[in-house]
N, C-alpha and C positions, 0 to 999 in steps of 0.2 A: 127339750129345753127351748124355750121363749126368747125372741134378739133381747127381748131387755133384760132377762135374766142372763143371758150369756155375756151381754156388756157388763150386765154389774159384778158379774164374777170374774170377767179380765183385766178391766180398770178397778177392782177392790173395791166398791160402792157397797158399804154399809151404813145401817139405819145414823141418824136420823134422813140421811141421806137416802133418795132412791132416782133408779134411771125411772124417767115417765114414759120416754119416746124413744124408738129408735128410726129414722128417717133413710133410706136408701137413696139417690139422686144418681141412676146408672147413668144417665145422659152427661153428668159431671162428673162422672166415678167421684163421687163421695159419699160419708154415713154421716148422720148429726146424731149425735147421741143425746137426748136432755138430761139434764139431770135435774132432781127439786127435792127440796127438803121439804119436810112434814110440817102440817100448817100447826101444829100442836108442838114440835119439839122447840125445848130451850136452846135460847143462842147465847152461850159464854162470853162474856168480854176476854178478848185476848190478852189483854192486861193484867188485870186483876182477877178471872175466872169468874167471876160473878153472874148468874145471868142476868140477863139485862133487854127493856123490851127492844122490838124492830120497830124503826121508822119508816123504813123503806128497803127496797132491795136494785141493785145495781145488776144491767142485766151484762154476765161475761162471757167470752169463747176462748176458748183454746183449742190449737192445734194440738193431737194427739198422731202416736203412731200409726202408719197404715195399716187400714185391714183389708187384707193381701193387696190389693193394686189399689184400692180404693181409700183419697186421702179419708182422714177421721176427723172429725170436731166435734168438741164437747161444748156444751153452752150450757148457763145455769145462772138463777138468779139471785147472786149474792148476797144475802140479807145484812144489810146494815143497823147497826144498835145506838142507843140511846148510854152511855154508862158514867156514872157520878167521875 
């Protein structure tokens, strides 16, 4: 098994979502996990369900749980929508 498949299978990453990268930083004991969504999949307004196009995407991190000694972060680029 591949880190980015191991990430996507311990954080629950399914389509349209997927891990791109997994970053090791031993000198900082930390991982960065990326994650990115498929430049083809629908983004739903959370409102009204609707899709609805992207204008842009918001870039974010979180902290996630450690893996084993080593902190985690995930980052990902939120995509923002347009909706009536």
């Amino acid at each position: 098994m591949h880190d980015r498949d191991l990430y996507a299978t311990i954080l629950g990453i399914r389509a349209p979502w997927q891990v791109s990268d997994v970053s090791l930083k031993a000198t900082e004991s930390t991982v960065e996990v990326t994650v990115a969504l498929a430049t083809d999949a629908a983004t739903p307004c959370p409102q009204c369900g609707r899709p609805s196009p992207r204008y842009d995407a918001k870039p974010r991190r979180w902290r996630h749980l450690d893996t084993c000694q080593f902190k985690t972060f995930i980052t990902a680029d939120v995509p923002r929508i347009e909706c009536a």
